[in-house]
C-alpha positions in Angstrom: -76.4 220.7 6.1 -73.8 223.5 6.0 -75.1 224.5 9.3 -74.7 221.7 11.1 -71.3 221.2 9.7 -70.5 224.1 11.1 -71.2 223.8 14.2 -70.3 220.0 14.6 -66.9 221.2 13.5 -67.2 224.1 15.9 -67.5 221.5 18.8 -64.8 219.5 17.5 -62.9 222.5 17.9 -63.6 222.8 21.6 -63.0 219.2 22.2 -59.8 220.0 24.2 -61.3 222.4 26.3 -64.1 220.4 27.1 -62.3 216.8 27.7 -60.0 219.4 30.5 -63.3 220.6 32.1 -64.8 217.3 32.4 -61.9 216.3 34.2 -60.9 217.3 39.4 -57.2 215.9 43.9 -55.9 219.2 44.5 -52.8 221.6 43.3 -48.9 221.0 44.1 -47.0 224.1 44.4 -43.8 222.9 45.4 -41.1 223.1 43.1 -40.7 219.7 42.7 -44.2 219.5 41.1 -43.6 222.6 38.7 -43.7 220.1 35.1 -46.6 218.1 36.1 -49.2 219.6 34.4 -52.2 220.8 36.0 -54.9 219.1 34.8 -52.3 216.1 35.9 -51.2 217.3 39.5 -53.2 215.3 42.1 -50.7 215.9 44.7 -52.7 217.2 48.2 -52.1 220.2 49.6 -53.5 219.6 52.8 -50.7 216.5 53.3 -49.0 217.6 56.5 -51.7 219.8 58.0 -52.6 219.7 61.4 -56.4 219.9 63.1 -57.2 223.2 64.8 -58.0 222.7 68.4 -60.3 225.9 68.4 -62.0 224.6 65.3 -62.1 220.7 66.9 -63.6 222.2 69.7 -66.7 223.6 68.6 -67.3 220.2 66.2 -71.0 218.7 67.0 -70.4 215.1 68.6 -72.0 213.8 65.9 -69.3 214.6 63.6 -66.4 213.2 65.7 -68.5 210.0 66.1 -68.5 209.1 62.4 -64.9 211.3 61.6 -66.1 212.4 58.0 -67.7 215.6 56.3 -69.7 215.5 53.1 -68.8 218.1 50.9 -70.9 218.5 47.6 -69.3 220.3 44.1 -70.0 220.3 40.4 -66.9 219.5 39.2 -67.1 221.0 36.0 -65.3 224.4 36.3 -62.1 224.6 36.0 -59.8 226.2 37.8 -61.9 226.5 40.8 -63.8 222.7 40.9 -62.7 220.0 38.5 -61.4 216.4 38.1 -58.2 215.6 37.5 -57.2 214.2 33.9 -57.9 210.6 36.0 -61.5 211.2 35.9 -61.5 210.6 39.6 -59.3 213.0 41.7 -61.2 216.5 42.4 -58.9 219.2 42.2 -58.6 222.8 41.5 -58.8 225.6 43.9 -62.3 224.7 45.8 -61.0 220.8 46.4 -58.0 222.8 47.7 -59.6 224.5 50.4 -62.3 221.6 51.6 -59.3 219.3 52.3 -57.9 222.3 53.9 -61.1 222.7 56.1 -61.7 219.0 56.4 -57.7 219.1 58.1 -58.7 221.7 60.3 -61.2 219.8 61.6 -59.5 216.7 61.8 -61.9 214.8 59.4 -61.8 212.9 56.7 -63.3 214.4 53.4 -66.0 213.0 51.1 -66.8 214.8 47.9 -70.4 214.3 45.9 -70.1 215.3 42.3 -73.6 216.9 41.8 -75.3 219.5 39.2 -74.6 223.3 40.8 -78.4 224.0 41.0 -78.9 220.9 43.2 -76.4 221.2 45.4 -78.8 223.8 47.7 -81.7 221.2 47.5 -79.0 218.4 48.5 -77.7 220.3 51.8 -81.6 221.6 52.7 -82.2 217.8 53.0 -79.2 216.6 55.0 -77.6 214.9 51.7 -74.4 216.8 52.0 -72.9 218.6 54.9 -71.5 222.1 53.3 -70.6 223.0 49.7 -67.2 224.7 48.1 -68.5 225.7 44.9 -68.1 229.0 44.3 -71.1 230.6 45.4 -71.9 233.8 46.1 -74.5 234.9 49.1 -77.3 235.9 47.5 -80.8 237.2 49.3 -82.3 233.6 48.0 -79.2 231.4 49.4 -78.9 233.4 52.7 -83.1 232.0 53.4 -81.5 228.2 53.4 -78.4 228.6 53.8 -75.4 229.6 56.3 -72.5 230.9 53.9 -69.2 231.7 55.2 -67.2 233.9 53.2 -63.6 232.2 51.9 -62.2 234.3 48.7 -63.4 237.2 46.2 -64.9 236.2 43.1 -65.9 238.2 40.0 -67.9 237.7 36.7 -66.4 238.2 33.0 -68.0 238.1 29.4 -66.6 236.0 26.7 -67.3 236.5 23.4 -66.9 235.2 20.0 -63.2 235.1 19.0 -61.9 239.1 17.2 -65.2 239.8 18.8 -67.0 240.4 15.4 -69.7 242.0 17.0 -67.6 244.7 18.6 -69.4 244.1 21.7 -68.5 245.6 25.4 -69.8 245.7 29.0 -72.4 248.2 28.1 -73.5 247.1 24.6 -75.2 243.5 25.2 -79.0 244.8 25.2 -80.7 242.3 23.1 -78.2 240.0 22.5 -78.1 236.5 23.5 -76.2 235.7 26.3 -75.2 232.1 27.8 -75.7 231.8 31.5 -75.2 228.5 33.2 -78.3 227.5 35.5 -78.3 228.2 39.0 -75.7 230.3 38.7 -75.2 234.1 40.3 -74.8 235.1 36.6 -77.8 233.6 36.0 -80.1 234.2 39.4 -78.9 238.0 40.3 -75.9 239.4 38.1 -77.4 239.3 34.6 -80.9 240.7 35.4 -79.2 243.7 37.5 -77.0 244.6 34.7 -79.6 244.2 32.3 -81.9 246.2 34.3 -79.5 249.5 34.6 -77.4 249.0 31.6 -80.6 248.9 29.2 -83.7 248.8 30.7 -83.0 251.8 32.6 -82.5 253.3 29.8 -85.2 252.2 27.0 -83.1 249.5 25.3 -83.9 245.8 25.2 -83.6 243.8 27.4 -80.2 241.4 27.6 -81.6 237.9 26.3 -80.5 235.2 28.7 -79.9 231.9 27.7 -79.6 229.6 30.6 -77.6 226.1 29.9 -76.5 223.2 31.7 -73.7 223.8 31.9 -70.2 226.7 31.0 -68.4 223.5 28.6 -72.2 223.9 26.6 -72.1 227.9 26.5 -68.5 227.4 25.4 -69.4 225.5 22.8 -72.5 227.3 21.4 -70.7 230.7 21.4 -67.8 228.6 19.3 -70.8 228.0 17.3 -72.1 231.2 16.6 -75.8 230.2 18.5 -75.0 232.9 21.0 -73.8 236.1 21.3 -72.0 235.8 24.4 -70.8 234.0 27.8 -71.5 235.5 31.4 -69.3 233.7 33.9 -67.0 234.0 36.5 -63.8 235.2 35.2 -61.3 232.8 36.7 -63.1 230.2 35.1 -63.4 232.0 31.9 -59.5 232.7 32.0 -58.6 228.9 32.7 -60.9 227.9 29.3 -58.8 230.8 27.6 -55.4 229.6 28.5 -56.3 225.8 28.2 -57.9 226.4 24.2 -56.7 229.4 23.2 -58.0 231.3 20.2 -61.7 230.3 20.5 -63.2 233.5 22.0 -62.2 236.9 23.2 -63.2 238.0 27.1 -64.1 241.7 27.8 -62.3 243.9 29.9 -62.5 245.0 32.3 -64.7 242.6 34.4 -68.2 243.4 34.5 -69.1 245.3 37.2 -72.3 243.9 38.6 -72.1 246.3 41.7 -72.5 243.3 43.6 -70.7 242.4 46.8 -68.4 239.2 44.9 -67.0 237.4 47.9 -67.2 233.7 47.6 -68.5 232.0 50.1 -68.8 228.0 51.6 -72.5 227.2 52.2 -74.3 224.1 55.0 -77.6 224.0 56.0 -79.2 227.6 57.8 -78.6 227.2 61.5 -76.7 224.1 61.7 -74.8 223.5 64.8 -71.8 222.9 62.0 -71.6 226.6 61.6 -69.4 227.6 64.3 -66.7 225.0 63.9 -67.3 225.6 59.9 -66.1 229.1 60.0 -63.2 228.5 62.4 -61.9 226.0 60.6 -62.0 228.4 57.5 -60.5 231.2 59.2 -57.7 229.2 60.4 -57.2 228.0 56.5 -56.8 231.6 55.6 -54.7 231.9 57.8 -52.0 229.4 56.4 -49.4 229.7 53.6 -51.1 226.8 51.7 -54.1 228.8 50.9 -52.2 231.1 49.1 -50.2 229.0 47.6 -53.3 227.3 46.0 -54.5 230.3 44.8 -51.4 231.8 43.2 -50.7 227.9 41.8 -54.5 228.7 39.9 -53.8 232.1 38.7 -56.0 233.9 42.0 -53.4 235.2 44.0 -55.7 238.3 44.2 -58.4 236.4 45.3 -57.1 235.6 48.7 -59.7 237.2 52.3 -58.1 237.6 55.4 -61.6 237.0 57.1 -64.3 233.9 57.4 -67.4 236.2 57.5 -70.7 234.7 57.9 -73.2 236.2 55.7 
């Protein structure tokens, strides 16, 4: 009974910070906007924006037929992909950016509110056009997908708060660490670092524990089931400054030795590709994008080029 006390309570605790990731319209960042909370701002920064020729150009007929794109997100990761504290307006710096791209092609822009590790299956079938999610190109992605790089990324690990374990970036071998499924973390990140930081090296094995979801990780590390959270430090940062006090994150960010741009994904070899990355380029390109960024604490974030993978 104690134990479960305990760990009800320890949810309790997290309540906050769970009831501001459950909740996604995108960022203001003029001045006028500055008290409006952000879990509150569903001002959109793409008001004003004009299409890009170029990008408008290379758009498949199809698309300028039925003047919408589908654009699929789990909005459950704050600051990069959440919903506003209206339970209806996506915002954060991903919703940003589509309606940015959505502009540049002079369409209108539908969001899908899906789990992360079936948002792949979704565009393979034709149930969503591209994805802004914050997804790295992996080996596995690049076989389905078409990903076009829009901002760098990077992974962090939060741990229980004063860090009791007196853990670091090179001591998790054989501890239990949350990892939310289908994430990089989870797919390619943790099992590289695992693999050189202990393995390598006749140590354990770092013990993942995959889970729905980063509010559920939160909360489990709050409760002392885990050992640990691998995520991507922005998101980790936002959870920080939203609850404070609940957990501790290591620096300096883990170094997975990875390549951690970011990138938006559509279906491998759809004729969406071309217009998709000009219309990103011509995002980055624009003072809004880095406006969104610095108005959710990336400002270092920011590419100056729309690679495809």
């Amino acid at each position: 009974m104690k134990t479960r006390n305990r760990i009800q309570a320890a949810a309790a605790g997290l309540a906050v910070l769970l009831a501001l990731t459950a909740c996604g319209g995108t960022a203001a960042t003029s001045t006028q906007d500055a008290d409006i909370p952000k879990t509150q701002n569903t001002r959109d920064i793409s008001e004003g924006i004009q299409p890009d020729p170029a990008a408008v150009a290379l758009l498949p007929e199809s698309y300028k037929v039925k003047g919408e794109i589908t654009v699929a997100m789990d909005l459950r990761s704050p600051p990069m992909t959440f919903l506003a504290e209206d339970n209806t307006t996506p915002i954060g710096v991903n919703p940003d950016l589509a309606r940015l791209v959505a502009k540049k092609l002079g369409l209108k822009l539908k969001f899908e509110n899906t789990a992360f590790d079936t948002i792949i299956p979704g565009i393979d079938g034709g149930r969503y056009d591209f994805t802004a999610t914050t997804m790295s190109a992996t080996e596995d992605r690049l076989k389905v997908l078409d990903m076009i790089n829009y901002l760098k990324g990077g992974s962090a690990v939060a741990v229980a708060k004063d860090n009791p374990l007196k853990l670091t970036n090179e001591t998790l071998c054989g501890k239990n660490i949350g990892v939310t499924k289908g994430s990089t973390q989870q797919l390619k990140h943790l099992p590289n670092v695992s693999k050189w930081t202990c393995e390598e090296k006749g140590q354990p094995a770092i013990n993942a524990i995959t889970l729905p979801n980063v509010q559920e990780a939160l909360t489990q590390l709050d409760s002392k089931r885990i050992d640990g959270v691998f995520y991507d430090a922005s998101a980790l940062a936002w959870a920080n400054d939203q609850q404070p006090g609940h957990f501790n994150i290591l620096q300096p960010r883990m170094d997975t030795r990875t390549n951690t741009s970011v990138a938006m994904g559509l279906k491998k070899g759809s004729p969406l590709t071309p217009a998709l990355q000009k219309a990103i380029q011509s995002v980055l390109e624009t003072s809004e994008y880095k406006e969104s960024l610095e108005y959710w604490g990336l400002g270092e974030s920011a590419i100056t080029e729309a690679t495809i993978r």
